[in-house]
mmCIF file of the N, C-alpha and C atoms, coordinates in Angstrom:
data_MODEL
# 
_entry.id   MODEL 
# 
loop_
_atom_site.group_PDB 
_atom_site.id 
_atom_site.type_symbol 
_atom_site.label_atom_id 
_atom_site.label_alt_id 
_atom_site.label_comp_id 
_atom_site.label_asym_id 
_atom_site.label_entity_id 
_atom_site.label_seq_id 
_atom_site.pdbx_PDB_ins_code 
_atom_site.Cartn_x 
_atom_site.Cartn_y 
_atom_site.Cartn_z 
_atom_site.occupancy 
_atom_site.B_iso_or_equiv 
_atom_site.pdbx_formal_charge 
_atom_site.auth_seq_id 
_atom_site.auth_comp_id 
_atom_site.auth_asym_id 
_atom_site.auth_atom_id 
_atom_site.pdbx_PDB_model_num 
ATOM 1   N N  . UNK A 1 1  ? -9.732  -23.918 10.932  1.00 0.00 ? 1  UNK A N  1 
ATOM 2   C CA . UNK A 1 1  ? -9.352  -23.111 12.055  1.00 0.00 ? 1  UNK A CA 1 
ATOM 3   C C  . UNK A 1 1  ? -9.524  -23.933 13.334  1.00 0.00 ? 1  UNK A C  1 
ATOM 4   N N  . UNK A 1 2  ? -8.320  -23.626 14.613  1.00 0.00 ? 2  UNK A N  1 
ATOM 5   C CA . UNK A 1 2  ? -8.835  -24.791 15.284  1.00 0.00 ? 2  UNK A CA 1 
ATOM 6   C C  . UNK A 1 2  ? -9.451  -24.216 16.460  1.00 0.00 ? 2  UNK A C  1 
ATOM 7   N N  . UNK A 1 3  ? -10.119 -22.542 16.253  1.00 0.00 ? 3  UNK A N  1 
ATOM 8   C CA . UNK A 1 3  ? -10.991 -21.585 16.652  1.00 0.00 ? 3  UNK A CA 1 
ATOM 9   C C  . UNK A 1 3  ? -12.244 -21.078 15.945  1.00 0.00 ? 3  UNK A C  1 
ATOM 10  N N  . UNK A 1 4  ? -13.333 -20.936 16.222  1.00 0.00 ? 4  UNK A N  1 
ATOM 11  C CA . UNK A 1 4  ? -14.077 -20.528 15.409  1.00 0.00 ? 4  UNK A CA 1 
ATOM 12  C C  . UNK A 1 4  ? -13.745 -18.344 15.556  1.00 0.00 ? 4  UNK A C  1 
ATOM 13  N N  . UNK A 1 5  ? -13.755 -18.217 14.130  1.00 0.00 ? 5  UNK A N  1 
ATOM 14  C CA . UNK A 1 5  ? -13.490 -16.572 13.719  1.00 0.00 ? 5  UNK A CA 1 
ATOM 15  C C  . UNK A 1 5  ? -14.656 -16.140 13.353  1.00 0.00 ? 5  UNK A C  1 
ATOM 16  N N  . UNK A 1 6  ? -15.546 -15.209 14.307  1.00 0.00 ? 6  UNK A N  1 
ATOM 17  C CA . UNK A 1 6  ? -16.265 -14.645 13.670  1.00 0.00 ? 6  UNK A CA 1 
ATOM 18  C C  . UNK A 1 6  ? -17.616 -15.605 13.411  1.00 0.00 ? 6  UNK A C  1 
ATOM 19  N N  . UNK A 1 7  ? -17.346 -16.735 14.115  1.00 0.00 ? 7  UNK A N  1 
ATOM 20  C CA . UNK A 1 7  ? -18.305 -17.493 14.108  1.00 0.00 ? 7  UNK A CA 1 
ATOM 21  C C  . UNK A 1 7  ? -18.153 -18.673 12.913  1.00 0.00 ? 7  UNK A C  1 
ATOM 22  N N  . UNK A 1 8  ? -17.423 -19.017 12.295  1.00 0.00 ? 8  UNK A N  1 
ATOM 23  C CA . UNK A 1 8  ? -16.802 -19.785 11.505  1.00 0.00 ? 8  UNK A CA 1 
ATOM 24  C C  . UNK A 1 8  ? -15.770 -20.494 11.760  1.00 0.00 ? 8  UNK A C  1 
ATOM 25  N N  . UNK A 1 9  ? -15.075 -21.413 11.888  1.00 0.00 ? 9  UNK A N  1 
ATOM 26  C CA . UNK A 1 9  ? -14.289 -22.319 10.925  1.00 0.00 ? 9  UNK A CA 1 
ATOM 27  C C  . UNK A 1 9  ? -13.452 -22.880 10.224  1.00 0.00 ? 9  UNK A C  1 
ATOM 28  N N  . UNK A 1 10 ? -14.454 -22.560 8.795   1.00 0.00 ? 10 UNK A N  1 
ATOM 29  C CA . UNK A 1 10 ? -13.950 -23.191 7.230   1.00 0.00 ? 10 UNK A CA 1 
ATOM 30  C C  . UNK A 1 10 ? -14.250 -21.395 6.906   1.00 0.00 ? 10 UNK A C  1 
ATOM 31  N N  . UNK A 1 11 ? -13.109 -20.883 5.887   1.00 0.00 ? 11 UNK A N  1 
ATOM 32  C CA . UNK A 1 11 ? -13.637 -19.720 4.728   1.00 0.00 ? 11 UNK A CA 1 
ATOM 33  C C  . UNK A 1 11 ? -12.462 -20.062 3.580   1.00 0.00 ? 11 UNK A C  1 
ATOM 34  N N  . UNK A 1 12 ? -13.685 -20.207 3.016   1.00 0.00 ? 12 UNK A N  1 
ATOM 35  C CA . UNK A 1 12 ? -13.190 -20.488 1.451   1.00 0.00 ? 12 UNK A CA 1 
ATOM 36  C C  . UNK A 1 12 ? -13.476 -19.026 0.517   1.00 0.00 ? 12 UNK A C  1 
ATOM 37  N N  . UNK A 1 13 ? -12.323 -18.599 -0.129  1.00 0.00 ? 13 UNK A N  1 
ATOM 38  C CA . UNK A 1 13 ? -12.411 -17.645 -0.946  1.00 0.00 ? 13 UNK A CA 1 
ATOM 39  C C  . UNK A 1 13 ? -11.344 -17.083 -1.839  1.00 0.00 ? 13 UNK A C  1 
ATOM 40  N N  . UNK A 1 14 ? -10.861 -15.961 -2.288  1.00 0.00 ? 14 UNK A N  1 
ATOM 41  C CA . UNK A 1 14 ? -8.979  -15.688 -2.584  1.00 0.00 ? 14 UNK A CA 1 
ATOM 42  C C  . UNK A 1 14 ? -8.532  -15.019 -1.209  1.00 0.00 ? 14 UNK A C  1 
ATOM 43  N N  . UNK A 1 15 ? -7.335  -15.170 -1.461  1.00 0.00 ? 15 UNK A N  1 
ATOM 44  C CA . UNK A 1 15 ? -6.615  -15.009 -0.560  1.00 0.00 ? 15 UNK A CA 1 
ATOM 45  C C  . UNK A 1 15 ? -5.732  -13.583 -1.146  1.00 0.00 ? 15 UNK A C  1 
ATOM 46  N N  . UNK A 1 16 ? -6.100  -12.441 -0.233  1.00 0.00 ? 16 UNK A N  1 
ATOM 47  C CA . UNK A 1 16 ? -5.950  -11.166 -0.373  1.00 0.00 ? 16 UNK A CA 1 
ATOM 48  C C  . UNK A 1 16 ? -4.507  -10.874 -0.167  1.00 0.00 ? 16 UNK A C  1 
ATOM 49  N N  . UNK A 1 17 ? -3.631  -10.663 0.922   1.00 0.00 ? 17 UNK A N  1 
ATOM 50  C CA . UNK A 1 17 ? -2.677  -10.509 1.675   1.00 0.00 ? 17 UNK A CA 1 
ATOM 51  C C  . UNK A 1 17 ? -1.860  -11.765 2.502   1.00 0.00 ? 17 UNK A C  1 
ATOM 52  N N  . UNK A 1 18 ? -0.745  -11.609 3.123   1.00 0.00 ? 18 UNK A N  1 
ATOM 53  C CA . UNK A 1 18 ? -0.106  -12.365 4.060   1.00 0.00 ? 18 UNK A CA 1 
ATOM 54  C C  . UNK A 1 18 ? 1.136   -11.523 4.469   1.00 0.00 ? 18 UNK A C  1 
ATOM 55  N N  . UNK A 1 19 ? 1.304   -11.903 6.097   1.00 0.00 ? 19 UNK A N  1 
ATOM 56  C CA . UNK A 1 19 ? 2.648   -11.550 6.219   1.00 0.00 ? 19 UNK A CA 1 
ATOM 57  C C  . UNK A 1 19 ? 2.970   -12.561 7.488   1.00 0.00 ? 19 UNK A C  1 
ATOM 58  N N  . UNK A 1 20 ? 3.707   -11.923 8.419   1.00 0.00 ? 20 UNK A N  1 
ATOM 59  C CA . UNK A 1 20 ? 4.344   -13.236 9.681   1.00 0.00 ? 20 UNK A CA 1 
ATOM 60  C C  . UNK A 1 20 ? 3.642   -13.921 9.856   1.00 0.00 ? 20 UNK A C  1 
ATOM 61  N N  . UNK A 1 21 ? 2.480   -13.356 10.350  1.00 0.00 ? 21 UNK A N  1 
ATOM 62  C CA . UNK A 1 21 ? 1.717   -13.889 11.562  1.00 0.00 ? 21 UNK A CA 1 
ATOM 63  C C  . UNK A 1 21 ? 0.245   -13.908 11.289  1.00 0.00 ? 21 UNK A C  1 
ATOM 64  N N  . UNK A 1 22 ? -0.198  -13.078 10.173  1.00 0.00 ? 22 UNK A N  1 
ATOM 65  C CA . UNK A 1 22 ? -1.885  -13.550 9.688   1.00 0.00 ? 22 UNK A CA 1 
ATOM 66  C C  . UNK A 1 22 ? -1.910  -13.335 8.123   1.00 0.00 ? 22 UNK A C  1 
ATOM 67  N N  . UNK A 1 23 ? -3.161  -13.981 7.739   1.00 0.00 ? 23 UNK A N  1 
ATOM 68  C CA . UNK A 1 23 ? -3.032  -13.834 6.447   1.00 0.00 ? 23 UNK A CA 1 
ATOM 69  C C  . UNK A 1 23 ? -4.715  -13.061 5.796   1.00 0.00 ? 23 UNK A C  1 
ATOM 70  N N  . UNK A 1 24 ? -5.225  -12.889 5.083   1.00 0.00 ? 24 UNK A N  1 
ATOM 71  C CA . UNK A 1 24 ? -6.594  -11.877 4.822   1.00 0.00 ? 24 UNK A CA 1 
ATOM 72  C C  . UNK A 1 24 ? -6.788  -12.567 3.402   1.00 0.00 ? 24 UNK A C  1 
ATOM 73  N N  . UNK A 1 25 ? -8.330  -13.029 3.726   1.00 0.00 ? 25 UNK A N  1 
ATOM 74  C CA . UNK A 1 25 ? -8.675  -13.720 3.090   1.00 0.00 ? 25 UNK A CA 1 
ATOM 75  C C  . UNK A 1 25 ? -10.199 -13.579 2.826   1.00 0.00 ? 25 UNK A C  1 
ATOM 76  N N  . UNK A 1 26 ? -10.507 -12.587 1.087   1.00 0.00 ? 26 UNK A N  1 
ATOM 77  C CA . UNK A 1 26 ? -11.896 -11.896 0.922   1.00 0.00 ? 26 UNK A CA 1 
ATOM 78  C C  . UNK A 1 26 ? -13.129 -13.056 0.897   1.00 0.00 ? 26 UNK A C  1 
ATOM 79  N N  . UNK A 1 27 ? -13.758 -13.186 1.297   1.00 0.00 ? 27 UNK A N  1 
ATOM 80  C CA . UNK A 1 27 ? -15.561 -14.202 1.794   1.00 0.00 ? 27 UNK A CA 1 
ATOM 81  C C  . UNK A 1 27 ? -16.235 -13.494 1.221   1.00 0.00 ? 27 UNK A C  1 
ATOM 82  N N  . UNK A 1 28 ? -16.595 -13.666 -0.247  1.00 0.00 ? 28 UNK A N  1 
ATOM 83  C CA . UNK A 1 28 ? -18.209 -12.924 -0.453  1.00 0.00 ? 28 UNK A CA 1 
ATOM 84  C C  . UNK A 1 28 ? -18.260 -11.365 -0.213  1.00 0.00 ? 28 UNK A C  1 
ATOM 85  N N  . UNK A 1 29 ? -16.761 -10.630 -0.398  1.00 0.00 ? 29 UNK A N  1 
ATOM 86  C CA . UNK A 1 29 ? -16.806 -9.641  -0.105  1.00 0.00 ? 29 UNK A CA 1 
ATOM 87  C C  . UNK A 1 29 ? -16.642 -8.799  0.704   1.00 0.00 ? 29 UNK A C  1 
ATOM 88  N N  . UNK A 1 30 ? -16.176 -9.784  1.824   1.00 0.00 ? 30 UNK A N  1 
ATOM 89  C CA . UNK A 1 30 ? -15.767 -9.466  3.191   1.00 0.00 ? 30 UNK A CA 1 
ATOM 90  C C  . UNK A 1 30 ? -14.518 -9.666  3.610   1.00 0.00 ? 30 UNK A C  1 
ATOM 91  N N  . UNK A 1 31 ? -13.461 -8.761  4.314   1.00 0.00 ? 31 UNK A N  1 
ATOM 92  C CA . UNK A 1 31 ? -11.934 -9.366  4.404   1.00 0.00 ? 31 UNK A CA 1 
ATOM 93  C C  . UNK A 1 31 ? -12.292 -10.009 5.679   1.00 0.00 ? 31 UNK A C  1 
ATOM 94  N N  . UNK A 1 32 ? -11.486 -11.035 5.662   1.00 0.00 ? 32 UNK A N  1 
ATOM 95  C CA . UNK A 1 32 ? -11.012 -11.907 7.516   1.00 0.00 ? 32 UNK A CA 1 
ATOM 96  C C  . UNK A 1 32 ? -9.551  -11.680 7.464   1.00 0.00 ? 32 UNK A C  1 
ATOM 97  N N  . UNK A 1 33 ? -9.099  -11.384 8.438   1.00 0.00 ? 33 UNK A N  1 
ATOM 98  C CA . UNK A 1 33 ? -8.019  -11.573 8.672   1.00 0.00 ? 33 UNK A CA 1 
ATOM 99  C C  . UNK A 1 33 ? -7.988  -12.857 9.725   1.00 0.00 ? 33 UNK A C  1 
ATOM 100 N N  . UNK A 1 34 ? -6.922  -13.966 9.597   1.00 0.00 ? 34 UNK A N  1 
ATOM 101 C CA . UNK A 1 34 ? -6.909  -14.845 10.107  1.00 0.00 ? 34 UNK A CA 1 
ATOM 102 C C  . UNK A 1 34 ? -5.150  -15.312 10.545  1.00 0.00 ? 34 UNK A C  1 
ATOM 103 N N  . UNK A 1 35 ? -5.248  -15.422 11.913  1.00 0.00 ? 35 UNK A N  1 
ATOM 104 C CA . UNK A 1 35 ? -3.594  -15.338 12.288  1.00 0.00 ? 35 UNK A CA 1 
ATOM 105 C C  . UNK A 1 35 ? -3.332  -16.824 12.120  1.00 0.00 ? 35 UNK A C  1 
ATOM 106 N N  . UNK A 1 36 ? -2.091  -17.218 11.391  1.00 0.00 ? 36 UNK A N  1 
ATOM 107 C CA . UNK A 1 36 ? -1.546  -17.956 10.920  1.00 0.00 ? 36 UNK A CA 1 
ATOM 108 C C  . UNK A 1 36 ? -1.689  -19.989 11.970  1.00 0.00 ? 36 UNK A C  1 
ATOM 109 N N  . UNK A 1 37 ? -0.977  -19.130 13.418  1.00 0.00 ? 37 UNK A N  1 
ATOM 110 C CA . UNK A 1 37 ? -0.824  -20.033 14.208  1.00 0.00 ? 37 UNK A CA 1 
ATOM 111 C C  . UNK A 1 37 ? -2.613  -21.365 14.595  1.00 0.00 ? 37 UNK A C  1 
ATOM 112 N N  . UNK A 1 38 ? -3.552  -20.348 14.226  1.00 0.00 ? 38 UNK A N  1 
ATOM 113 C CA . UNK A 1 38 ? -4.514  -21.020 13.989  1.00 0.00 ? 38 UNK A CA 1 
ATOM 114 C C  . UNK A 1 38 ? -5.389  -21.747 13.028  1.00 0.00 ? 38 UNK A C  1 
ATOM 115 N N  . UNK A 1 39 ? -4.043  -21.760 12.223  1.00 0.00 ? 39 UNK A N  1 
ATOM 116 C CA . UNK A 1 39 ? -4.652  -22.554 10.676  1.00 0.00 ? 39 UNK A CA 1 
ATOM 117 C C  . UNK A 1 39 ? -4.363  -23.764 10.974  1.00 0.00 ? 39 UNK A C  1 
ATOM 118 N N  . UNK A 1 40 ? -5.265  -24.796 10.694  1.00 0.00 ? 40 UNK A N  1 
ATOM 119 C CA . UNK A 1 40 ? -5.035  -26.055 10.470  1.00 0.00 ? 40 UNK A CA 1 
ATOM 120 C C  . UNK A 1 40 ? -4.492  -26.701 9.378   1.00 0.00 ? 40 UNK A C  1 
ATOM 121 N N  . UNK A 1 41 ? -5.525  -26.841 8.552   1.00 0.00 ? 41 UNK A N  1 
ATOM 122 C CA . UNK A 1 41 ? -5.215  -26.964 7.428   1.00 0.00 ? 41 UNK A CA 1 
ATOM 123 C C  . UNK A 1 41 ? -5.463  -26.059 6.370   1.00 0.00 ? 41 UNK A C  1 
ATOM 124 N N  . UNK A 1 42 ? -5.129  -25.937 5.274   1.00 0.00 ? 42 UNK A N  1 
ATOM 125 C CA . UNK A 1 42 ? -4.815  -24.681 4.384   1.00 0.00 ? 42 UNK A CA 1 
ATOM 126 C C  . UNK A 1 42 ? -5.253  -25.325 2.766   1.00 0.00 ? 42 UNK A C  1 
ATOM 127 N N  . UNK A 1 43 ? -5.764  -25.419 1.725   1.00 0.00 ? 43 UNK A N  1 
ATOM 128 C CA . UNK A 1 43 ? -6.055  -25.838 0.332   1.00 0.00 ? 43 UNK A CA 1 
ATOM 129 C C  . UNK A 1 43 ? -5.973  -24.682 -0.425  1.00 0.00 ? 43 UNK A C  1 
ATOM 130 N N  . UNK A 1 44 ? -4.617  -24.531 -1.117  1.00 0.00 ? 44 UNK A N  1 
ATOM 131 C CA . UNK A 1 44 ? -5.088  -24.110 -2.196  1.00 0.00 ? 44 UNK A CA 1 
ATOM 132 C C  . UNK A 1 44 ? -5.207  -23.734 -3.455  1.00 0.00 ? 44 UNK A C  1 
ATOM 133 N N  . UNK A 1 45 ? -6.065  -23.236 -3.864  1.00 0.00 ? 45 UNK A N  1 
ATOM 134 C CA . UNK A 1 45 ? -6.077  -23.602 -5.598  1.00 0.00 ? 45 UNK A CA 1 
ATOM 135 C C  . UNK A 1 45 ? -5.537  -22.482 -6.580  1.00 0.00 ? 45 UNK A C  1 
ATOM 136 N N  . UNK A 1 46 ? -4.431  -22.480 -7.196  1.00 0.00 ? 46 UNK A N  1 
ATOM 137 C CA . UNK A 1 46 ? -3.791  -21.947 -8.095  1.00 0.00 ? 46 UNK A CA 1 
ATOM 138 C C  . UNK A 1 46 ? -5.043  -21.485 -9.522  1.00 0.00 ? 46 UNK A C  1 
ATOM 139 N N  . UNK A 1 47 ? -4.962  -20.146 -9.226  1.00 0.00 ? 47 UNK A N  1 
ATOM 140 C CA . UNK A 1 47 ? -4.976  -19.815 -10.670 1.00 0.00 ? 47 UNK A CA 1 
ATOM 141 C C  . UNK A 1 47 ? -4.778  -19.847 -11.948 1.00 0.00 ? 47 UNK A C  1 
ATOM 142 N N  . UNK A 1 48 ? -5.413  -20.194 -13.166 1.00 0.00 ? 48 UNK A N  1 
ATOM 143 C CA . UNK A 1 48 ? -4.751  -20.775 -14.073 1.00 0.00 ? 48 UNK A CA 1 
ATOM 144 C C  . UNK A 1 48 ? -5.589  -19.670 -14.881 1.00 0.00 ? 48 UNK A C  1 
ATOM 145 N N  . UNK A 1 49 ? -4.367  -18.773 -15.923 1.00 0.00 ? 49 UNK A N  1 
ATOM 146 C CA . UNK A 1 49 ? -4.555  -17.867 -16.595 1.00 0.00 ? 49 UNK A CA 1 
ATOM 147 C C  . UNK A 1 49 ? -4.694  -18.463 -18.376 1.00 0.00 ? 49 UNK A C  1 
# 
């Protein structure tokens, strides 16, 4: 993030939702919603069933 959210950063977790402009992303149980334009960089890891 190239803001800190909530006092963070980095949140690593699944990724709940997305649409235009933010995306929601559950932490330990907690949703963030995080608007897009402030993502830096993004990783991530595919599910493998």
């Amino acid at each position: 993030m190239r803001f800190p959210i909530a006092g963070r950063r980095r949140f690593s977790g699944t990724l709940v939702s997305s649409d235009e402009e933010n995306i929601v992303v559950e932490v330990d149980g907690e949703s963030h919603s995080l608007p897009l334009k402030t993502i830096d960089t993004a990783r991530l890891v595919p599910e493998v069933a």
